[in-house]
BATI-786285 format. One record per residue (C-alpha): residue number from 1; y, x, z. Coordinates in Angstrom, 2 decimals, padded with zeros to 5 digits. Layout:
! BATI-786285
+-----+---------+---------+---------+
: num :      py :      px :      pz :
+-----+---------+---------+---------+
: NUM :       Y :       X :       Z :
...
+-----+---------+---------+---------+
This chain:
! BATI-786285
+-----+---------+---------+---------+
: num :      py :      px :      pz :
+-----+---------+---------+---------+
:   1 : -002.83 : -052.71 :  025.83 :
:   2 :  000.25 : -050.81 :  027.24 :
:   3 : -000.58 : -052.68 :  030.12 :
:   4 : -003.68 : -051.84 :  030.58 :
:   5 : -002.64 : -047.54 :  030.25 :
:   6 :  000.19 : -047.99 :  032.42 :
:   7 : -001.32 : -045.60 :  035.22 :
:   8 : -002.58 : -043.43 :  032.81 :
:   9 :  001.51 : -042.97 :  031.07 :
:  10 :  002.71 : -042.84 :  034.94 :
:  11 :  000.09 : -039.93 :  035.23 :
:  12 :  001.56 : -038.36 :  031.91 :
:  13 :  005.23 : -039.16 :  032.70 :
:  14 :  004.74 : -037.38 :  036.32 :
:  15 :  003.21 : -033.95 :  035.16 :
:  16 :  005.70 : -033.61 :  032.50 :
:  17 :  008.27 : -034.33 :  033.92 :
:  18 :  008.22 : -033.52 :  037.74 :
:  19 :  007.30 : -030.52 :  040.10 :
:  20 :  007.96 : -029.58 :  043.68 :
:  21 :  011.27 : -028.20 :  042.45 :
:  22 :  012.02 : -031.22 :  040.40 :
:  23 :  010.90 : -034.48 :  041.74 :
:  24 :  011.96 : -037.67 :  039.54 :
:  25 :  013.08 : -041.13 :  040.71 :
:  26 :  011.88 : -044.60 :  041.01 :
:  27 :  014.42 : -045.74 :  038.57 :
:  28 :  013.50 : -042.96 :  035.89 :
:  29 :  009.78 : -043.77 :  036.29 :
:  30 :  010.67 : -047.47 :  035.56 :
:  31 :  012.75 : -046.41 :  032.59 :
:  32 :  009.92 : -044.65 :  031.06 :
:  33 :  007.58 : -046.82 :  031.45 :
:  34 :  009.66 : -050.06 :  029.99 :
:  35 :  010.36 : -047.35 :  027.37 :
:  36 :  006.20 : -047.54 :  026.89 :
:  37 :  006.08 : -051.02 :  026.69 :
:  38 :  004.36 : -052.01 :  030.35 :
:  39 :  007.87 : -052.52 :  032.65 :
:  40 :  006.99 : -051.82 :  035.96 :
:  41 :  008.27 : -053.55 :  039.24 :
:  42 :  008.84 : -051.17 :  042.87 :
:  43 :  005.98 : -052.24 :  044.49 :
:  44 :  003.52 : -051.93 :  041.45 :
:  45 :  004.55 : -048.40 :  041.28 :
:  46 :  004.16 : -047.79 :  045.25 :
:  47 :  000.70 : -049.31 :  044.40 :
:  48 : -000.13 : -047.20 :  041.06 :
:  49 :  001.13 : -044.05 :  043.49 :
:  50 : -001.23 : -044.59 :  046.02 :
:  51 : -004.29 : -045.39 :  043.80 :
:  52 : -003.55 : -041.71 :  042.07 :
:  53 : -003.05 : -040.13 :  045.52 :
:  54 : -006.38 : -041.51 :  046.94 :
:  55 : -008.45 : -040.51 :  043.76 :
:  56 : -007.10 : -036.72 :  044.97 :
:  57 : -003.82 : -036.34 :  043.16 :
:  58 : -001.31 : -034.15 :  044.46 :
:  59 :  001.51 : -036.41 :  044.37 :
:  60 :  004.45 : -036.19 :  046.67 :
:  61 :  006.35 : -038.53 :  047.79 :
:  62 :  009.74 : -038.05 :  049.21 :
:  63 :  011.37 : -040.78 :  051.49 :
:  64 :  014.82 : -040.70 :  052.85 :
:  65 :  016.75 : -043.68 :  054.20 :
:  66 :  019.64 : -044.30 :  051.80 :
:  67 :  018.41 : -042.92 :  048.99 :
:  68 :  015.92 : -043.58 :  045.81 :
:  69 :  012.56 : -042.55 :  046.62 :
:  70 :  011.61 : -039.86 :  044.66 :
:  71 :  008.17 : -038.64 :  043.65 :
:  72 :  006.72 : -034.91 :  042.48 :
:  73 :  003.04 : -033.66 :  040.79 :
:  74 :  002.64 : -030.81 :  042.41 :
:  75 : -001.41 : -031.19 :  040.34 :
:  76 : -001.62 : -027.72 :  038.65 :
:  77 : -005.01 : -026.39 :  037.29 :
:  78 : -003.33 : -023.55 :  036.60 :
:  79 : -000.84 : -021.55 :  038.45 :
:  80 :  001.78 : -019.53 :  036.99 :
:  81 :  000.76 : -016.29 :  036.98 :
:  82 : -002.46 : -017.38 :  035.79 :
:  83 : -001.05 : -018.87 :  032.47 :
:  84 :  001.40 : -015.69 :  032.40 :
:  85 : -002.25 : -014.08 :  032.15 :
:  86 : -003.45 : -016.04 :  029.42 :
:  87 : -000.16 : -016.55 :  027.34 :
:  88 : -000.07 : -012.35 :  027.22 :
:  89 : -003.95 : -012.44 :  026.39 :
:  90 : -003.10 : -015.10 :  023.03 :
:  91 : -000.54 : -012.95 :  022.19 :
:  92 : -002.15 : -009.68 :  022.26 :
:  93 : -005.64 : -011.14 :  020.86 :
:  94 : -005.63 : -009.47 :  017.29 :
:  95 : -008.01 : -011.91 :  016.20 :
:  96 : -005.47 : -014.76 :  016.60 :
:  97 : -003.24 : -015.42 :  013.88 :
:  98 :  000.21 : -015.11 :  014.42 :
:  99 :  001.21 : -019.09 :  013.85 :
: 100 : -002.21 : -019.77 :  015.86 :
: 101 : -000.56 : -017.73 :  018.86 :
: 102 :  001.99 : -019.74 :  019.07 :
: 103 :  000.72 : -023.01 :  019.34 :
: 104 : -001.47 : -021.62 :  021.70 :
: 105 :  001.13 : -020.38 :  023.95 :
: 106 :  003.25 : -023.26 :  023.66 :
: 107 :  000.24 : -025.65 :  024.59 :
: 108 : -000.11 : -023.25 :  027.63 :
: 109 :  003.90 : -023.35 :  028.50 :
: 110 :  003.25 : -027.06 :  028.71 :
: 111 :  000.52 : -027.03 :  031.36 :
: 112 :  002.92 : -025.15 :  033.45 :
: 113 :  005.87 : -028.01 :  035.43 :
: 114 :  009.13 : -028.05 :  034.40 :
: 115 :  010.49 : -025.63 :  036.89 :
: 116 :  008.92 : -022.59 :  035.50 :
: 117 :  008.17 : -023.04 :  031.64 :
: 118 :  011.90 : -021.40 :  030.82 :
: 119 :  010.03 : -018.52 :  032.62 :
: 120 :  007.30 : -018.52 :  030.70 :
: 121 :  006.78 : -016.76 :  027.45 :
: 122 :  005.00 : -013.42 :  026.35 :
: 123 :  005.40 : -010.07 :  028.35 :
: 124 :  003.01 : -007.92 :  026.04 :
: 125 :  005.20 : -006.41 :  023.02 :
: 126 :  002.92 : -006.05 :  020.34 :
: 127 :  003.85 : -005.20 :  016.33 :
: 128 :  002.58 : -008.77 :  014.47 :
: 129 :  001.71 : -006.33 :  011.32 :
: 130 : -001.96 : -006.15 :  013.12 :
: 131 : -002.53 : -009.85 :  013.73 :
: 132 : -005.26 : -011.51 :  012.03 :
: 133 : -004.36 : -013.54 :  008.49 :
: 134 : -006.67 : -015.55 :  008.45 :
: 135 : -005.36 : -018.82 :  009.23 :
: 136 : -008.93 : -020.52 :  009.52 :
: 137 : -010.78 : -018.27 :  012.30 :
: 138 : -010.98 : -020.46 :  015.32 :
: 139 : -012.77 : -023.19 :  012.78 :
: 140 : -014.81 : -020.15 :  011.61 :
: 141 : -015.51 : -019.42 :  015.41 :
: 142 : -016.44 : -022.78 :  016.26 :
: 143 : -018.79 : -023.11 :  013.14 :
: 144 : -020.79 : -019.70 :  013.95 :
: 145 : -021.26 : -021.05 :  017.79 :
: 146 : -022.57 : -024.57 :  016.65 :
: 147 : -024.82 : -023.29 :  014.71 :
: 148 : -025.92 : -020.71 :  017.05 :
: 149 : -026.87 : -023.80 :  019.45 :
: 150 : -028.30 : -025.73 :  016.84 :
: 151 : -030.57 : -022.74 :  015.91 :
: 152 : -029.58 : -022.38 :  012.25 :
: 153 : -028.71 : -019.93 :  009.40 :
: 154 : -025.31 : -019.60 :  008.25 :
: 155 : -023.72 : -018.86 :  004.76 :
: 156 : -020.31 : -017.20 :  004.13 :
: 157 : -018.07 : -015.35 :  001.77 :
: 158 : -016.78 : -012.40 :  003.45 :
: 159 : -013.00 : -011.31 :  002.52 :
: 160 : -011.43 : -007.64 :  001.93 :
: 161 : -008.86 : -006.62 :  000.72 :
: 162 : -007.55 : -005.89 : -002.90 :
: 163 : -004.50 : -002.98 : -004.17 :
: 164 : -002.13 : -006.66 : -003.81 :
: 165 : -003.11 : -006.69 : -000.47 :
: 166 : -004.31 : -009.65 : -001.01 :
: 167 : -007.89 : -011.02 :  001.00 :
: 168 : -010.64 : -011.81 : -001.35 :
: 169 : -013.84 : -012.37 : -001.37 :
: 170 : -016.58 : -008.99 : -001.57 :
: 171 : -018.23 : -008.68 : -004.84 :
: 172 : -017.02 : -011.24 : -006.41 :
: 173 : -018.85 : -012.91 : -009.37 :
: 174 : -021.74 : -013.23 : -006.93 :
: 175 : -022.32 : -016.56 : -004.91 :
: 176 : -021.44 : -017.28 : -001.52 :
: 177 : -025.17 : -017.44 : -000.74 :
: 178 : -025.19 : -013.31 : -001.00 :
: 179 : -024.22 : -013.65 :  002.47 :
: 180 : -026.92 : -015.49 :  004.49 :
: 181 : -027.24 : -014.72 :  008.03 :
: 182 : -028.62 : -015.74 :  011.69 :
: 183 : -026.08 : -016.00 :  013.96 :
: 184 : -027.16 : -014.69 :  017.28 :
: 185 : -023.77 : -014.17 :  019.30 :
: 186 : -019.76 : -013.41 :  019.32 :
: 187 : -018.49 : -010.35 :  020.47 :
: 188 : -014.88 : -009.91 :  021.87 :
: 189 : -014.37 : -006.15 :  021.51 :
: 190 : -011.25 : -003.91 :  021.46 :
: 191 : -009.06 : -007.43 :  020.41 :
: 192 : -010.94 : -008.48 :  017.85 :
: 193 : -014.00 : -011.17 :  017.36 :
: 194 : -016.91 : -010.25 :  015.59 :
: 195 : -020.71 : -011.82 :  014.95 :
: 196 : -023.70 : -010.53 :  015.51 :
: 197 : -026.03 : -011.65 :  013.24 :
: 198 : -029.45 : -010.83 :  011.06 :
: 199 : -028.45 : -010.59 :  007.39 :
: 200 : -031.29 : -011.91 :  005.17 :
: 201 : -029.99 : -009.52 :  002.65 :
: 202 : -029.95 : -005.90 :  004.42 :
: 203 : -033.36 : -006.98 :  007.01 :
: 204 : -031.40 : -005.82 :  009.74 :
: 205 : -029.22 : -007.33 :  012.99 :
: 206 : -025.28 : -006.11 :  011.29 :
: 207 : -021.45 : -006.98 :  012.94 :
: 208 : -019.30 : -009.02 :  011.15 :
: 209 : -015.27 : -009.60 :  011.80 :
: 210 : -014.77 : -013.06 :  012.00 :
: 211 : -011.19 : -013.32 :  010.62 :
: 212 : -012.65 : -011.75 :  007.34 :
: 213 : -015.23 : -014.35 :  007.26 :
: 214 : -014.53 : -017.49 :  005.15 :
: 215 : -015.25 : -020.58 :  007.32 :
: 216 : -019.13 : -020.57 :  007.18 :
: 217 : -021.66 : -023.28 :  005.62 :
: 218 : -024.40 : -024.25 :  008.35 :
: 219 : -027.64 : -024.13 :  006.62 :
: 220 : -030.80 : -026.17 :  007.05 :
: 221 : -032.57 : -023.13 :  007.46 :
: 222 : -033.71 : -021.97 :  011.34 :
: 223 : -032.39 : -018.76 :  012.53 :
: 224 : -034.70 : -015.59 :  012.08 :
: 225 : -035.53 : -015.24 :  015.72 :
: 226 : -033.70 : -012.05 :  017.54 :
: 227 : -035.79 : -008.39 :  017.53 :
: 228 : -038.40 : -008.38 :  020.37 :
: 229 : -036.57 : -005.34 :  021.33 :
: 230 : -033.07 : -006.98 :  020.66 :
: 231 : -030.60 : -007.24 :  023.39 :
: 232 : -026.85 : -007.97 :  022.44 :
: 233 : -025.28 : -006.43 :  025.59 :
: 234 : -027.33 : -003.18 :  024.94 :
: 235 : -026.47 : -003.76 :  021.51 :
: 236 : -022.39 : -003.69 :  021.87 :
: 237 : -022.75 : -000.69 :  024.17 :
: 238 : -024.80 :  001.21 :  021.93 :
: 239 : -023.01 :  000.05 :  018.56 :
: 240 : -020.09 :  002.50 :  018.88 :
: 241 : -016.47 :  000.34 :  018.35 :
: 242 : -018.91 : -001.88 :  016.32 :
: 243 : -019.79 :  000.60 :  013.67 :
: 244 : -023.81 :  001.05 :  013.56 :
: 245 : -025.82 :  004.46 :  012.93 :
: 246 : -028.83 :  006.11 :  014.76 :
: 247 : -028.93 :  005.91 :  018.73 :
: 248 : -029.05 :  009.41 :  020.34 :
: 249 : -028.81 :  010.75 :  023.38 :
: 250 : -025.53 :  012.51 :  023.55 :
: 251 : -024.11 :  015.41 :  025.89 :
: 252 : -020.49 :  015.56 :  026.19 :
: 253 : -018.79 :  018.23 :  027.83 :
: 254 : -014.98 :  016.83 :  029.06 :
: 255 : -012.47 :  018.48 :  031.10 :
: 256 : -011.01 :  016.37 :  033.97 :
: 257 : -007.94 :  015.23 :  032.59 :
: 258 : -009.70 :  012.54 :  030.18 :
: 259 : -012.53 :  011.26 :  032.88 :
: 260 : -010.78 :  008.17 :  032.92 :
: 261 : -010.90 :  007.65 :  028.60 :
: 262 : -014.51 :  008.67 :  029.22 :
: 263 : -015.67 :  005.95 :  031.94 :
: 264 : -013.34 :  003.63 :  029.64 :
: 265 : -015.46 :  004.06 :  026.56 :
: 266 : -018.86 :  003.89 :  028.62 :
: 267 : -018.41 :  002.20 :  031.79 :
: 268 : -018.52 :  003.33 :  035.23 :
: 269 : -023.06 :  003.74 :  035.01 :
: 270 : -022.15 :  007.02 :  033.28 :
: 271 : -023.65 :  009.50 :  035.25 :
: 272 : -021.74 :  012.79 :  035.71 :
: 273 : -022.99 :  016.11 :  036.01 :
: 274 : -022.10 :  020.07 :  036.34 :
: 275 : -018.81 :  019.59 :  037.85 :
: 276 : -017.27 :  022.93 :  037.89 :
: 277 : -013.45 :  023.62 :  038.55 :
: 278 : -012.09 :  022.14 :  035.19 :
: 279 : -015.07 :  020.79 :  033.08 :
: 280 : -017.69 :  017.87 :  033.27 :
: 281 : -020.80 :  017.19 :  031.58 :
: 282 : -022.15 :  013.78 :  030.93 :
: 283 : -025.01 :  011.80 :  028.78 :
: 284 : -024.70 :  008.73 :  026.79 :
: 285 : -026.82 :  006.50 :  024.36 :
: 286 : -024.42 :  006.65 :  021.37 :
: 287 : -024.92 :  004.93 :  017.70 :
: 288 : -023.82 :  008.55 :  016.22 :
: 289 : -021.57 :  007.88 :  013.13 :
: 290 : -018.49 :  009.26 :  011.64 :
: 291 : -017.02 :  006.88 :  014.25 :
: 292 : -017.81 :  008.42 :  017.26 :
: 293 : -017.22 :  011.89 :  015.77 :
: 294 : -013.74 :  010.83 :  015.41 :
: 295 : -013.62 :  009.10 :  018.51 :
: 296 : -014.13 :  013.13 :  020.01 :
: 297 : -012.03 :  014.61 :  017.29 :
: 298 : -009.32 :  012.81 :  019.19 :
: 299 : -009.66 :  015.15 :  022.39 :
: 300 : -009.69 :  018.29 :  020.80 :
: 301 : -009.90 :  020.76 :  023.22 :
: 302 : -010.91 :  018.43 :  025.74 :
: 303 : -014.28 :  017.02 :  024.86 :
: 304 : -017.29 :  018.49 :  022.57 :
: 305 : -020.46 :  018.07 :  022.05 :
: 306 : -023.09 :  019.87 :  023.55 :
: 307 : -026.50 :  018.69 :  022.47 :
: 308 : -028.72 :  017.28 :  020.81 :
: 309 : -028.10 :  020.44 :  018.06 :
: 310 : -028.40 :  018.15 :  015.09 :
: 311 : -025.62 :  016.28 :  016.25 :
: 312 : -023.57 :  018.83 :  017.27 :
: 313 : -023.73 :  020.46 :  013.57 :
: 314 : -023.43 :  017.47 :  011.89 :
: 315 : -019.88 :  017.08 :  013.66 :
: 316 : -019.09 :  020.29 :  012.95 :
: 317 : -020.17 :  019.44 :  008.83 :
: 318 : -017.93 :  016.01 :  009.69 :
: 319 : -014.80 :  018.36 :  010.65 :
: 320 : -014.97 :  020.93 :  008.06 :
: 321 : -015.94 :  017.97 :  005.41 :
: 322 : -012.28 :  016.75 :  006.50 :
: 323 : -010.39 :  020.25 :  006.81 :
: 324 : -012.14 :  020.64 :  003.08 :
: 325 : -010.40 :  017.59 :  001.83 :
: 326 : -007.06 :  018.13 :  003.53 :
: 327 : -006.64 :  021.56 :  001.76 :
: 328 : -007.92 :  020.15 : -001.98 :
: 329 : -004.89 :  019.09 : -004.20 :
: 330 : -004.89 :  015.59 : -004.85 :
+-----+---------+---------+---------+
């Protein structure tokens, strides 16, 4: 049998092992591969070379008279600063757990050749207090997205947490089946994973975090078809930071120095009106909740609302609710 994978441990042995700053040498190859079980003679291994190279391998050879003939993979599929990309993107992802991360990054590290994985490793600082915890979410993740192909209902426990800051499951007492739901699609928003899913329960399409859900039961149930008028990329823009409410029509007046938070938060389609020296006006389809009023709270004296009226006084009831409970004695 070792025989029979000897090209296949070359192959390994060769992008492990080798790069264009770190070719390896007939005798090492032959090492390793006695070491495997399947010892290897020169001209085998000239053979073995040139079978790899003329499948489209990028395999170097390096011939000089006098010396060992020496051989480098120089077969990346990814380049360094693309896994420098996607190690900082693991690491940042809140949704990954913190042990998850780094197997992640270290599988990453390895796809990279020897002459540049010391070099590799995580530029992004970021505080592991706001990682996910739990440990199961890429199983729940791949559960939710099989059953979304298989066109099926799902049923989970979802988990908050208690005054031991520990994760339980919500009300408790009551069986896992309270939480039935149609999976429709997975969100990445603002590092974190979330479904989108009809709950049996509440009648209604609802956003779920995935590391708070336990790993979900696939159910022999079909899905509950999506809304006629459903549409999940209208429904992330219009589901403000995930939190649902009413969609309104919203006019926000902004002075300049925050047009770059606003085109952030609602893309570069906003459309921007009554430019005057220091102010702008824009409109946006907004899922008005105490969300978004807080999201504006946040550039006071830079941003406020300017119609429709019943939103604009129900932020103003949403900021003197809040100065109201600031002043009370607790």
């Amino acid at each position: 049998m070792a025989t029979k994978n000897r090209i296949v441990y070359l192959m390994e042995y060769l992008q492990e092992n080798s790069d264009e700053n770190h070719p390896v040498t007939t005798a090492q190859i032959r090492d390793e591969m006695a070491r495997k079980g399947c010892p290897i003679i020169i001209s085998t291994l000239r053979d073995d070379i040139e079978s790899l190279r003329n499948a489209g391998y990028d395999i170097q050879v390096n011939e000089t008279e006098g010396l060992s003939t020496t051989y480098s993979w120089l077969e990346r599929k990814w380049d360094v600063p693309e896994l420098q990309i996607l190690i900082d993107a693991v690491c940042s992802a809140q949704f990954i757990p913190k042990q998850k991360s780094r197997e992640l990054i270290k599988k990453l590290i390895s796809m990279a050749g020897p002459s540049h994985r010391d070099t590799l490793e995580p530029r992004i600082l970021i505080s592991e207090h706001i990682k996910a915890k739990n440990k199961d979410m890429i199983y729940t993740v791949q559960a939710v997205q099989k059953a979304i192909k298989k066109d099926k209902k799902i049923t989970f426990k979802y988990l908050q947490y208690n005054f031991s800051k520990e994760q339980v499951p919500k009300h408790q007492g009551t069986p896992a089946e309270d939480y039935i739901v149609s999976p429709y699609a997975t969100v990445w928003n603002n590092d974190r994973y979330y479904l989108v899913g009809y709950s049996d329960s509440r009648q209604d399409v609802i956003t779920y975090r995935i590391d708070r859900m336990k790993v979900p039961r696939q159910l022999s149930q079909k899905r509950v078809p999506e809304p006629a008028d459903f549409n999940i990329r209208d429904y992330v823009d219009k589901v403000f930071w995930m939190f649902k409410g009413p969609v309104d029509e919203v006019t926000l007046r902004c002075s300049h120095g925050i047009l770059d938070q606003a085109i952030d938060r609602f893309g570069e389609g906003i459309e921007i009106q009554n430019i005057t020296e220091d102010e702008f006006d824009f409109t946006v389809p907004v899922a008005v909740s105490g969300t978004f009023f807080a999201w504006v709270f946040q550039f006071t004296g830079q941003m406020k609302i300017l119609a429709p009226a019943p939103i604009k006084e129900a932020y103003s009831d949403f900021l003197k609710k809040a100065l109201k409970l600031n002043k009370e004695k607790i």
